[in-house]
VOPAVEX-309135 format. One record per residue (C-alpha): x, y, z. Coordinates in steps of 0.2 Angstrom, whole numbers, padded with zeros to 4 digits, always signed. Each point is the difference from the previous one (the first is absolute). Layout:
! residues N
XYZ;...
This chain:
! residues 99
-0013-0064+0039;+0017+0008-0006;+0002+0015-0009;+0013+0014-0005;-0007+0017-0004;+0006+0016-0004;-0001+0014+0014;+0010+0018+0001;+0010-0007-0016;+0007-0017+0008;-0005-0015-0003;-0007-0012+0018;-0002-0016+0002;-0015-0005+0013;-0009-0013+0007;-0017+0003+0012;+0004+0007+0016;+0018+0004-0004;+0006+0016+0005;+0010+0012-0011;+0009+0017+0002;-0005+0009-0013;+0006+0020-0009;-0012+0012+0010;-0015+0000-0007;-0016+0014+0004;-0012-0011+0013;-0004+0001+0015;+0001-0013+0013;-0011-0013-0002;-0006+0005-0017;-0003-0016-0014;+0014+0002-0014;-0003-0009-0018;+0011-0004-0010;-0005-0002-0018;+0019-0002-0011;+0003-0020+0003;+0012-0008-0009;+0001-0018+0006;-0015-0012+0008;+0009-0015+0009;+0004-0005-0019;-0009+0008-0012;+0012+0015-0006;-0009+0014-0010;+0007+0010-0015;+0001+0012+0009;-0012-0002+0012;-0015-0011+0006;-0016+0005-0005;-0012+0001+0014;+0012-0005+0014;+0001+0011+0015;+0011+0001+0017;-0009+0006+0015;+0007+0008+0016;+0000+0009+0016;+0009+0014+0005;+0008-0002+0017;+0011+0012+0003;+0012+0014-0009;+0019+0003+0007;+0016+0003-0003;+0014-0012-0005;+0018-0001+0012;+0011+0016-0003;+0013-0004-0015;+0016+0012-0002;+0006+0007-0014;+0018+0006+0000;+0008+0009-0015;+0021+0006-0001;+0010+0007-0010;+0018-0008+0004;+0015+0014+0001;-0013+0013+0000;-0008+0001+0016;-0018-0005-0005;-0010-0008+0009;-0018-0001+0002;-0012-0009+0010;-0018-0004+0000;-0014-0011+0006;-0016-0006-0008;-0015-0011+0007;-0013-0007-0012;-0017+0001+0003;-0011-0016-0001;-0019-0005+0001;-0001-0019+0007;-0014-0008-0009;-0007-0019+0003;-0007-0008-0013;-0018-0004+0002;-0007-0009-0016;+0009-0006-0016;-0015-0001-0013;+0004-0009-0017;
């Protein structure tokens, strides 16, 4: 079963056993993670969302995303500014779909 669901203010689109890097989110690894905001059932779209439809999954692990650079000038001025960031992520796999 497909589904696309709502999680950390975006919108996923998941399949069982799919894995998905999602915003970090407060479990441990290894906890169970339901999802209740599903918008779309393999066809059935919901307005908003589908009553009674869940998304189930497993946390695998929590990290941090590759090291973007954020540089900032001022041209003639002699600004210039550099930082880094790295997002963090929770890695979930989806378990169950339940429609």
């Amino acid at each position: 079963m497909k589904a696309v669901f709502k999680a950390c203010g975006k919108q996923y689109y998941a399949e069982e056993g799919s894995v998905l890097y999602l915003e970090k989110l407060d479990a441990k690894e290894g906890d169970k993670i339901t999802f209740d905001e599903v918008l779309m059932l393999d066809d059935k779209v919901g307005s908003p969302l589908i009553k009674g439809a869940k998304v189930e999954a497993k946390v695998i692990k929590h990290g941090k995303q590759k090291k973007i650079k954020v540089y900032k000038y001022r041209q003639k001025k002699k600004y210039r500014r550099t930082q880094g960031h790295r997002q963090p992520y929770t890695k979930v796999e989806i378990s169950k779909v339940i429609g």
